[in-house]
Structures are given as structure tokens and as C-alpha cells.
C-alpha positions in Angstrom: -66.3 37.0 -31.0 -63.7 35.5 -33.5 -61.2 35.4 -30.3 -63.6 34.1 -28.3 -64.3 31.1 -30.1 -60.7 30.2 -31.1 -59.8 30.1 -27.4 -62.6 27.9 -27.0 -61.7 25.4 -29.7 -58.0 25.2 -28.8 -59.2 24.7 -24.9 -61.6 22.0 -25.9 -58.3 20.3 -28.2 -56.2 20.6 -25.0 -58.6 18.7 -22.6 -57.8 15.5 -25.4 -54.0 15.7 -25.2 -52.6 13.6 -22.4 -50.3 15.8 -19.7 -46.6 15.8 -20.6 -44.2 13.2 -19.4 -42.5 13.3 -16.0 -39.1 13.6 -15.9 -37.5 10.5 -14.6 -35.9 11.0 -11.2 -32.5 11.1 -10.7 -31.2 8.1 -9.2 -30.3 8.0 -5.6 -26.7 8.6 -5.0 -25.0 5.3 -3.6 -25.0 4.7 0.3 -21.3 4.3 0.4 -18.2 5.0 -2.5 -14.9 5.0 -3.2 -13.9 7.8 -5.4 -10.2 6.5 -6.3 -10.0 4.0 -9.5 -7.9 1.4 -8.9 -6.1 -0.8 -11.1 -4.8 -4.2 -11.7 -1.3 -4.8 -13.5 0.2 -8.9 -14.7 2.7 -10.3 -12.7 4.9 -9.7 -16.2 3.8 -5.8 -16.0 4.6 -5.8 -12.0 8.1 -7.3 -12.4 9.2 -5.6 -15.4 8.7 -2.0 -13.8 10.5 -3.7 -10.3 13.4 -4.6 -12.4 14.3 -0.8 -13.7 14.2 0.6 -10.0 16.5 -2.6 -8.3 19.9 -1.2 -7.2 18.7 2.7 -7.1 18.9 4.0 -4.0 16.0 5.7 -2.5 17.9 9.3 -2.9 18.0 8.5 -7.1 14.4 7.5 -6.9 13.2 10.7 -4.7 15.1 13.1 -6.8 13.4 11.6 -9.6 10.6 12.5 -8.1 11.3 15.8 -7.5 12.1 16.0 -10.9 8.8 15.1 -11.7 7.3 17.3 -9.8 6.6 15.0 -6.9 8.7 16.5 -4.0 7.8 15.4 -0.6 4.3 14.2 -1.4 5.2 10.7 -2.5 8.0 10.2 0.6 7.0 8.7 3.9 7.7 10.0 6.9 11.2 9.6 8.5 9.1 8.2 11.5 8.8 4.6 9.2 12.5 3.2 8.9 13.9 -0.6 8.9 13.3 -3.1 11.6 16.3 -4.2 11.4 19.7 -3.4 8.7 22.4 -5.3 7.3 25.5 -3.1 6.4 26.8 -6.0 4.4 24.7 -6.9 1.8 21.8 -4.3 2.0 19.2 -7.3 2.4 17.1 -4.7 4.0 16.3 -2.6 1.0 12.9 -3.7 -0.7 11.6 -3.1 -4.5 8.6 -4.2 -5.3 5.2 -3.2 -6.0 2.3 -2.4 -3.4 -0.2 -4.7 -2.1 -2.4 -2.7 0.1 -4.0 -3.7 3.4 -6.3 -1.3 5.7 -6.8 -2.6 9.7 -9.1 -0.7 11.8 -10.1 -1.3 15.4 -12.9 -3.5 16.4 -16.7 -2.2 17.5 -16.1 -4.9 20.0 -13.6 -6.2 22.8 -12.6 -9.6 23.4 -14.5 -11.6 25.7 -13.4 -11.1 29.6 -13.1 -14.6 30.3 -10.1 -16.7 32.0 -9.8 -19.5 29.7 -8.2 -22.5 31.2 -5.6 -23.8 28.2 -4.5 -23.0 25.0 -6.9 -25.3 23.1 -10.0 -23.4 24.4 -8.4 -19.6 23.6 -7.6 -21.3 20.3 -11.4 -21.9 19.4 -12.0 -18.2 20.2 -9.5 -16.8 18.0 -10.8 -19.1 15.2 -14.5 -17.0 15.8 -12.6 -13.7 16.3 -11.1 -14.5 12.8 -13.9 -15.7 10.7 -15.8 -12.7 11.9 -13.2 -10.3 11.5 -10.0 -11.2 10.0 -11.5 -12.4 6.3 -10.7 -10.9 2.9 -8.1 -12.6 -0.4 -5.1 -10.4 0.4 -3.0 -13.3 0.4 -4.0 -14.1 -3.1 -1.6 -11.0 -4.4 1.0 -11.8 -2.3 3.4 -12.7 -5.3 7.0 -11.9 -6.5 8.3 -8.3 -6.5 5.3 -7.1 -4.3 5.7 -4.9 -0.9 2.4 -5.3 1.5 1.9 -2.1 2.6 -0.4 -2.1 5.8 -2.3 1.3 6.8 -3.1 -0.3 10.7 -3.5 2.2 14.3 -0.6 2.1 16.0 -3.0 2.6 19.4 -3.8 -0.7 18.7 -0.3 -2.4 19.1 -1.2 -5.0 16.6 1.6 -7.3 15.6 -0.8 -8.8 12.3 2.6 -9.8 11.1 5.5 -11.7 12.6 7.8 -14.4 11.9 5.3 -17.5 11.0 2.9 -15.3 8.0 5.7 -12.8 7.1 8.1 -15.8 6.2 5.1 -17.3 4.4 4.9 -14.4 1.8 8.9 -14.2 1.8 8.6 -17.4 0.3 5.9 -16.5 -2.0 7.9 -14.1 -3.6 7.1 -11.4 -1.2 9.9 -8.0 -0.9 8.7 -6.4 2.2 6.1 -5.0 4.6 5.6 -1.3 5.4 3.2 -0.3 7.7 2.0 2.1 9.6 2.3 0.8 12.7 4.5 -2.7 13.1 5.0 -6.4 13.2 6.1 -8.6 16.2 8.5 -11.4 16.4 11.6 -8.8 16.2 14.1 -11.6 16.5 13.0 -13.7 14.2 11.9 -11.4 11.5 15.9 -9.9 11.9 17.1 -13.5 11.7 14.8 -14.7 8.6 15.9 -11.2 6.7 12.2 -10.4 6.2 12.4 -6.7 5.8 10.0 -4.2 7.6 9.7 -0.5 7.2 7.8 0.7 10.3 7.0 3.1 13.4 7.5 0.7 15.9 7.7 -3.2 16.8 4.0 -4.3 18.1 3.1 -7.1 20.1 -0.4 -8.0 20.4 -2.4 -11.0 18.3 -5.0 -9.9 16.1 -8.1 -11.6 17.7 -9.1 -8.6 20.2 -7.3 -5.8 18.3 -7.9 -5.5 14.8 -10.2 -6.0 12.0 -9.6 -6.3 8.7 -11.1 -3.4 6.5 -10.3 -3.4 2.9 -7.1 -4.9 0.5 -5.9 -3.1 -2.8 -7.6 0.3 -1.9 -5.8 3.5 -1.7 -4.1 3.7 1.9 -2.1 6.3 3.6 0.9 5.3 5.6 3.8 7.5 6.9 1.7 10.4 5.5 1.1 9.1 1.8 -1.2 8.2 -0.4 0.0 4.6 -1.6 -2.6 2.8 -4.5 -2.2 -1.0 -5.2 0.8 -1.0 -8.3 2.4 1.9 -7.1 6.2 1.2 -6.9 8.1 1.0 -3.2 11.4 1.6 -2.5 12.8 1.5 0.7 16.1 1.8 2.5 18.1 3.5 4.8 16.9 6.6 3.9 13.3 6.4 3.8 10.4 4.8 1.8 9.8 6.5 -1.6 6.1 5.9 -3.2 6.3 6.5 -7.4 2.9 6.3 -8.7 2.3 3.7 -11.4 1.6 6.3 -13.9 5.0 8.3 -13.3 7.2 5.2 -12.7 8.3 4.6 -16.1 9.9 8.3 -16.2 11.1 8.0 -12.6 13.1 5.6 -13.3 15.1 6.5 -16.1 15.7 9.6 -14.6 17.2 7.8 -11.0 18.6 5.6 -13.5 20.9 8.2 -15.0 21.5 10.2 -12.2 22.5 7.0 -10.2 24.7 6.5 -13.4 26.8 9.9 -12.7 27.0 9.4 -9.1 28.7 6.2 -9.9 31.2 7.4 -12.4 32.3 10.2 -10.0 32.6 7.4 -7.1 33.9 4.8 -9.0 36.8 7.4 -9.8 37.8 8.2 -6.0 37.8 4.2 -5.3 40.5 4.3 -7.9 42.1 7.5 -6.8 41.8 6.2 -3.2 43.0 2.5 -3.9 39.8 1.4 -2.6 38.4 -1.9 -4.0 35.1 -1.8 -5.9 32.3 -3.6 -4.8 28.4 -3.7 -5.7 27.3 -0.3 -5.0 29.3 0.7 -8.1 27.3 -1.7 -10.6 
């Protein structure tokens, strides 16, 4: 009976109590992400780091690398090499720091229409542009940086040639890599604006490409390349040093540049050859 009526006074205590709080839902995951921080260095940071990889050679900087423990993973494909060289001065080789640009085909094709003169295929490249071609990339095109394009070659895009491309050159402007390529060959050779890529391309933008993203991670010639990473490119290939590592790169290309030039330095002498830059 004692039972009885303790179970009935803590039941009639319970039916006073409000019920216990929900737990709050978890909130919805976002629609769309990128998972890769990226980050944002001064021009003073940007130039400082360019200045302690100028006159290595992309063979110091990759064994660096290696060193490291970056082998092969930060080192384009072979398939990406120079537009054009100049066996004189090197004026193809590029240091600088990367500016990244993603292009992407269209949803849409250009409008099948004969247009009768320049002036009227104008004002449709103007739409094609404001609808597709926007973004601030240009804003970062400054001293000691390398644009570095992840485009479809399919598309045969040349979204740089001789009139933009000579634009950022005077801006400061190293290079371009890309995955794909830029058009105006003969010009670009005879301005000296350097470009690291699969092929030459011909086609405008309005028609072929849309502009999808600037300064987010991109992969071109096979690796991953983050806005600040450092880009060095000659001869023998494009080398991609992530921000993080590119202190320690360097010194170690630095000093293994260093020996390679003592020994070299030694058979100019022993071969009564005259020294000249690739010694300093």
C-alpha cells in the first residue's frame, strides 16, 4: 500500500514538470564548399620569397623538393614547356608567385548568326563577357606573380595573347602557365612574355570559355597549385614549392646551386672558358 501510494505521488509531481528540452538540430550542411583554405600574402611577403629562388634553376629547386619530401608531386608535367626560349639571356625563365585562374566551358554556344561587320560581333562579345567573363583577377596581377590558368584544352581558348598578356607584363607580371595555351604566338615571342604551356590556342573567349573562380586551388600539368605557392619555370619544367615549404626549399637549392657552381666555375678556368651569368 506504501508502494502504491509513493508511485502515485511521484506520477502526480511528473504531470507538473514541463517535458525536457529538444535538442537543437544540427544545422544543414552548406549547398556548395571549398575544403582548401587559402591564403593571402603582402606584395613585401610575395617579393621577398621571389627574391631567394631568382637565378636557381628549376633542377636546384626540384631537388629541394625532393629533399623535402616532395618528389614528383609538386612538378608539372613535361607536356607544359616554353612557348618560346631564348638561349641568350634566359628571358624565358619565370619566378614569381601564383595567381590562380580556373576556365570552364560554357552551358551555352554562341549564337548561329552571320553578323554583317565587326561593330555588330563586337556588341555580342561585350554580352558574352559581362555574362561570363567577370571576376577581380586582374586586381592581383602585380610584380613577381605567375598567372597560372587551369583552362580545357578541348576548348582551344586563346584567353591570353599579345594585347592582355603585355598588359600584366607591364604590371609587373613574370609569366603565365596554363593548362592549355595562349594565342598570338608571334607576338607573345617578340614581346618576351613567357608562357609555360600544352599547346598555342586560337580561339576568342566569347563562345568558348567562362570564367569560373580566381585564387582557388587549381591543378595544371597534373598539380595542385594554391594562390602564393612559388613557380619556377624553365627549360626543364615547371616546379610548384608550396608557400609553407618555400622558405626551406630555397636554401637548400640555394646551396646546392652554390656547389654546382664552384665545381663549374673550376672547369671554365681549367677549360679557358669565359665566365658569364650562370656562374653568379
Amino acid at each position: 500500500m506504501k508502494v502504491a501510494a509513493f508511485l502515485f505521488s511521484v506520477a502526480v509531481l511528473g504531470w507538473g514538470q514541463a517535458p525536457p528540452p529538444a535538442k537543437p538540430a544540427k544545422p544543414a550542411p552548406p549547398f556548395s564548399q571549398s575544403m582548401m583554405q587559402v591564403k593571402q600574402y603582402s606584395q613585401a611577403e610575395n617579393e621577398a620569397i621571389v627574391a631567394k629562388f631568382k637565378t636557381l634553376r628549376t633542377t636546384d629547386i626540384m631537388d629541394g623538393l625532393q629533399a623535402v619530401g616532395l618528389h614528383r608531386v609538386t612538378v608539372m608535367d613535361q607536356a607544359i614547356g616554353p612557348m618560346w626560349t631564348d638561349n641568350e639571356d634566359f628571358s624565358h625563365v619565370v619566378y614569381g608567385v601564383a595567381v590562380t585562374l580556373r576556365l570552364v566551358p560554357p552551358q551555352e554556344t554562341p549564337p548561329n548568326t552571320e553578323f554583317q561587320d565587326n561593330a555588330d560581333f563586337s556588341k555580342w562579345q561585350q554580352v558574352w563577357s559581362k555574362r561570363n567573363m567577370g571576376g577581380a583577377v586582374g586586381a592581383f596581377l602585380a610584380p613577381d606573380t605567375v598567372l597560372v590558368i587551369d583552362a580545357p584544352l578541348s576548348a582551344d581558348n586563346g584567353y591570353c595573347g599579345s594585347a592582355n598578356a603585355l598588359g600584366w607584363k607591364l604590371r609587373g607580371v613574370r609569366g603565365i602557365v596554363t593548362n592549355a595555351g595562349c594565342r598570338d604566338s608571334d607576338e607573345m615571342w617578340k614581346e618576351r612574355i613567357a608562357v609555360y604551356q600544352r599547346d598555342s590556342t586560337r580561339w576568342i573567349n566569347q563562345g568558348t570559355i567562362a570564367v569560373e573562380s580566381y585564387n582557388m586551388p587549381v591543378v595544371v600539368g597534373g598539380v595542385l597549385v594554391m594562390p602564393g605557392d612559388v613557380i619556377a619555370a624553365d627549360l626543364d619544367g615547371v616546379a610548384v614549392v608550396p608557400r609553407a615549404k618555400a622558405e626551406l626549399v630555397a636554401k637548400i637549392a640555394r646551396q646546392i646551386r652554390d656547389g654546382d657552381n664552384k665545381g663549374r666555375r673550376s672547369m671554365y678556368e681549367k677549360g679557358g672558358m669565359k665566365p658569364d651569368f650562370t656562374l653568379k
